[in-house]
C-alpha positions in Angstrom: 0.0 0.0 0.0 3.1 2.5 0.6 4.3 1.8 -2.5 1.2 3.0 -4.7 0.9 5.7 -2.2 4.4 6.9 -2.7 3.8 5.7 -7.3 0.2 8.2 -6.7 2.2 10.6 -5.1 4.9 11.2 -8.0 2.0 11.1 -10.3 0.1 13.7 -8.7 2.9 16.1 -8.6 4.4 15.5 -12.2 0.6 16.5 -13.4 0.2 19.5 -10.7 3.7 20.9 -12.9 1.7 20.0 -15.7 -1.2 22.0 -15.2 0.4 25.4 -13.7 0.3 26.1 -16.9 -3.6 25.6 -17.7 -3.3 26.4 -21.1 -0.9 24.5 -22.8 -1.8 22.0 -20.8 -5.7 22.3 -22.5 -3.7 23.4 -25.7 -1.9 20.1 -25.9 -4.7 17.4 -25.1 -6.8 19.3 -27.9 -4.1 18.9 -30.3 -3.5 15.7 -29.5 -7.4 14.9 -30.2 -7.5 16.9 -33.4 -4.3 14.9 -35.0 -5.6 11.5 -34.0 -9.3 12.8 -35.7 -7.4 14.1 -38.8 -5.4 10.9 -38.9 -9.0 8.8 -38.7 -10.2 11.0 -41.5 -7.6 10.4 -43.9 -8.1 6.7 -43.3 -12.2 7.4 -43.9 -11.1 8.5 -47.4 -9.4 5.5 -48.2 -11.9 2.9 -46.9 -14.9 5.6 -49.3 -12.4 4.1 -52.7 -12.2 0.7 -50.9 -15.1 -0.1 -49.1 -12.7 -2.8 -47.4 -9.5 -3.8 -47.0 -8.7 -7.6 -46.7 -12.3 -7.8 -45.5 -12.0 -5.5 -42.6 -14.5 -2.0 -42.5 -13.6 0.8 -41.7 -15.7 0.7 -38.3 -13.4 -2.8 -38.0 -10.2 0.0 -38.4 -12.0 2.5 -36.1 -11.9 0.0 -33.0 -8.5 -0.8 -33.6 -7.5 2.6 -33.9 -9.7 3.4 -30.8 -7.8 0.6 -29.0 -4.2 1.3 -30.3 -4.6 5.0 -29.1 -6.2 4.1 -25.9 -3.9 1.3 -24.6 -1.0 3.7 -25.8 -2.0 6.6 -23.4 -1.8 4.8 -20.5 1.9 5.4 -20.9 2.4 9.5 -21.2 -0.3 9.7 -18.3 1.2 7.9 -15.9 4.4 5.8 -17.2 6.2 8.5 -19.5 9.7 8.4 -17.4 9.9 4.6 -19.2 11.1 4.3 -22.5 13.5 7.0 -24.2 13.7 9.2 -21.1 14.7 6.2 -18.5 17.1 5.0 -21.5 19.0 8.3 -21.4 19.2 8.4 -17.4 20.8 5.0 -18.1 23.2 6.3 -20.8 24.1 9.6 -18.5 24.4 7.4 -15.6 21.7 9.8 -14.0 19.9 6.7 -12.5 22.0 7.2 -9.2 19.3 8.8 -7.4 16.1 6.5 -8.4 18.9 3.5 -6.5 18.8 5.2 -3.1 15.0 4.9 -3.1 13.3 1.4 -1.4 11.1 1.8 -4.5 11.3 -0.2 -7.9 13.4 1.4 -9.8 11.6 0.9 -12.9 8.5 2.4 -11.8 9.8 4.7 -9.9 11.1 7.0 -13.3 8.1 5.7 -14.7 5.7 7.5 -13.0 8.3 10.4 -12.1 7.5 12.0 -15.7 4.0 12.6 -17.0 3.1 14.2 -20.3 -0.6 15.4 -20.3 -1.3 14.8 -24.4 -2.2 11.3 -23.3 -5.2 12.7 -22.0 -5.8 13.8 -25.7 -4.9 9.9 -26.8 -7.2 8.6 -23.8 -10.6 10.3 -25.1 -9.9 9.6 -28.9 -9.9 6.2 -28.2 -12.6 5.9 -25.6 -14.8 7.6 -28.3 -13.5 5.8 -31.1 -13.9 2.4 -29.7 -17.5 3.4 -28.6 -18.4 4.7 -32.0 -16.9 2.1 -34.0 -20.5 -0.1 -33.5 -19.2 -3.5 -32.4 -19.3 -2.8 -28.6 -21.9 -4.1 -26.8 -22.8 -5.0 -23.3 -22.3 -8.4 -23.4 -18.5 -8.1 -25.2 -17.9 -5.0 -23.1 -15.7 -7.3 -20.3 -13.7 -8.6 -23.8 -13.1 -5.0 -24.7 -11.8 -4.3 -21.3 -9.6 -7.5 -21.4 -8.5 -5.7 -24.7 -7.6 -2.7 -23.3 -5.7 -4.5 -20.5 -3.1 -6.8 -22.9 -3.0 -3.6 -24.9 -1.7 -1.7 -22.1 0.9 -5.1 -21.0 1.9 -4.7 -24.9 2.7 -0.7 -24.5 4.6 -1.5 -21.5 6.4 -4.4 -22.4 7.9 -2.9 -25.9 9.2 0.3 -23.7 10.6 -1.5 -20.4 12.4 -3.9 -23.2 13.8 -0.4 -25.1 14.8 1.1 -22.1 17.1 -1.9 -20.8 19.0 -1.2 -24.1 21.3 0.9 -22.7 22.6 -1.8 -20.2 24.1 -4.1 -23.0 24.6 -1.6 -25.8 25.9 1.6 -25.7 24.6 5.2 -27.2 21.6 3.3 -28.3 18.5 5.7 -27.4 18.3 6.6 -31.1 17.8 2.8 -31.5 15.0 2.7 -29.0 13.5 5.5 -30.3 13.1 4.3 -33.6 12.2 0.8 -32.6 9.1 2.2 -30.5 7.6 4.6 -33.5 7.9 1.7 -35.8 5.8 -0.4 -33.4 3.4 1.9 -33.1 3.5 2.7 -36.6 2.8 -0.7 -37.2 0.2 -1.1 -34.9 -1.3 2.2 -36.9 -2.5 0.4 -40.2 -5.5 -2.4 -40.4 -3.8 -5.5 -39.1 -5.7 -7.5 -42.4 -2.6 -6.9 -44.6 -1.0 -9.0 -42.7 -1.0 -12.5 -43.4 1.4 -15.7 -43.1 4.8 -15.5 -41.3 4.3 -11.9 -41.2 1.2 -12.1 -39.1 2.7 -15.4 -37.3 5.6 -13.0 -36.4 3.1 -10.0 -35.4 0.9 -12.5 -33.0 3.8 -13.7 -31.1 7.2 -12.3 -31.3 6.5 -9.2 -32.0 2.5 -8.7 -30.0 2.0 -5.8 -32.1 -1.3 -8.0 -33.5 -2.0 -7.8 -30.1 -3.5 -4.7 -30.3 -3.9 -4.4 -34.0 -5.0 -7.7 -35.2 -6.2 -10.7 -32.8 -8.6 -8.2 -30.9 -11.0 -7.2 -34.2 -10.9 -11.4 -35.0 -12.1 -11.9 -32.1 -15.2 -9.1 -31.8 -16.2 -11.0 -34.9 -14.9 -15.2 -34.3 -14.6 -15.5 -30.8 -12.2 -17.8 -29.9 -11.8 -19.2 -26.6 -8.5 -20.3 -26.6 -7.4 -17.4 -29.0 -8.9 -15.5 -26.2 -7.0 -16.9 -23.2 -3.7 -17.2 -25.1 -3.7 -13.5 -26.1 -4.4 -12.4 -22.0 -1.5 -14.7 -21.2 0.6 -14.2 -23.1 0.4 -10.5 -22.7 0.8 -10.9 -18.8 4.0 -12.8 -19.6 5.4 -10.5 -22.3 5.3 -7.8 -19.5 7.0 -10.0 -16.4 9.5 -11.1 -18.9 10.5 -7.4 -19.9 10.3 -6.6 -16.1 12.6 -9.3 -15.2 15.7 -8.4 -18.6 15.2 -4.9 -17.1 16.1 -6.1 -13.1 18.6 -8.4 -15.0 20.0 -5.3 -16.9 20.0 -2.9 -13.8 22.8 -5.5 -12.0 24.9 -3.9 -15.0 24.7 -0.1 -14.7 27.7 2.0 -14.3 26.7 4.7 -11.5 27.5 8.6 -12.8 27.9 9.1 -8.7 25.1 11.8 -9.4 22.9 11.8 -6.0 20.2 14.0 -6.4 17.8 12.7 -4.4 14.1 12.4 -6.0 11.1 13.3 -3.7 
C-alpha cells in the first residue's frame, strides 16, 4: 500500500507541474485529439475508394484505432519516465538517485515524468472504440480484457527499449526508432498482414496484439485465442520486467545523488 501511495504521489505532482500552466496544458490534449481525428479522417477516405481492405471496415479499423490509441495513453499519463527518457538516465548514468529509493526502480522513473497529451490519446480512443458499433454490453468485459493486454503490450515494448542501454551503448536513437515503428505498425489495419508476417506479429513481436487478434475476435470468438492472447500479454510484461532487473545488475553509477522526492 506505501508503495502506490508513494507511485500516486509522483504522479500527482508531475501533473500538478503539468497543469500550472492551464493552457498549454488544454492546448496540448486538444491537439492531441485533433491529430488523431485528422489521422482517422484520412483513413475514412481510403476505406470511401475501398469499401474494405482484406475484408475489414472501416468501423473494423475504427476500434482498432480506438484501442491502439487508448492502450497507448496509459503510458504518457502515468508511465512516460519509461522508455527514451529512463534509456537516457541509463546512458548519462543519471539513474543514481532512483537507487537510493526502497522503491522499484523501474516504476519509480516511470511515473516520475507525466506528459498530459495522453489525455488527448485517452478520449480519442474511448470515443472511437465506442463509435466504432461492435461494442456491446455483453462483449464489453472482452473490450476491457483488450484494453488490459494492450496496455501489458505498450509497456512491455518500452521497459524492453529502455534496458538497451545496459548491454549496448549510445543506443537511445535505436529505441526511439524501434518504438515509433511499433506503433507505426500497430497504426495500419492489421488484415494486410497474413502468413509468417502475421505469425511473427501474433507472437514475437504482439504488435497483432492490439492491431489484429482483438477485431478477430469481436467478430470469431475464440476461446483459446482469447486466453492465449491475456496470457501471453501478462508474460510479455514480467518477462521485460525481469531483462530490465537483469540489466539494472549492469549499470555503471555517474555518482550523481540528487535525491528524488
Amino acid at each position: 500500500m506505501d508503495k502506490l501511495i508513494y507511485y500516486q504521489q509522483l504522479i500527482k505532482t508531475g501533473y500538478k507541474q503539468a497543469f500550472a500552466l492551464k493552457k498549454v496544458f488544454i492546448l496540448r490534449v486538444l491537439f492531441m485529439i485533433l491529430n488523431n481525428l485528422m489521422l482517422l479522417y484520412a483513413w475514412h477516405l481510403m476505406f470511401l475508394n475501398f469499401s474494405t481492405i482484406h475484408s475489414w471496415t472501416f468501423n473494423d479499423f475504427m476500434f482498432m484505432t480506438g484501442l491502439v490509441v487508448l492502450t497507448f495513453s496509459i503510458w504518457p499519463i502515468f508511465f512516460r519516465g519509461i522508455g527514451i527518457h529512463l534509456m537516457r538516465l541509463i546512458e548519462n548514468g543519471e539513474l543514481d538517485s532512483f537507487l537510493v529509493i526502497p522503491r522499484h526502480v523501474l516504476f519509480s522513473v516511470g511515473c516520475s515524468v507525466c506528459d498530459p497529451s495522453g489525455i488527448g490519446d485517452f478520449i480519442t480512443g474511448i470515443l472511437l472504440i465506442f463509435f466504432s458499433g461492435l461494442v456491446s454490453l455483453s462483449n464489453l468485459p472482452m473490450v476491457f480484457c483488450f484494453i488490459f493486454s494492450g496496455i501489458c503490450v505498450f509497456l512491455t515494448i518500452n521497459i524492453l527499449i529502455s534496458t538497451l542501454p545496459f548491454f549496448i551503448k549510445n543506443s537511445s536513437d535505436i529505441g526511439e526508432r524501434l518504438f515509433y515503428m511499433f506503433f507505426n505498425i500497430a497504426g495500419y489495419p492489421g488484415s494486410i498482414y497474413s502468413g509468417y508476417l502475421k505469425l511473427i506479429f501474433c507472437t514475437l513481436l504482439p504488435v497483432g496484439f492490439i492491431s489484429i487478434l482483438p477485431v478477430e475476435l469481436m467478430h470469431n470468438f475464440s476461446g483459446t485465442v482469447f486466453m492465449f492472447l491475456i496470457v501471453a500479454s501478462i508474460c510479455f510484461l514480467s518477462l521485460s520486467i525481469f531483462i530490465f532487473s537483469y540489466g539494472l545488475k549492469k549499470y555503471e553509477s555517474g555518482n550523481r545523488f540528487n535525491i528524488h522526492h
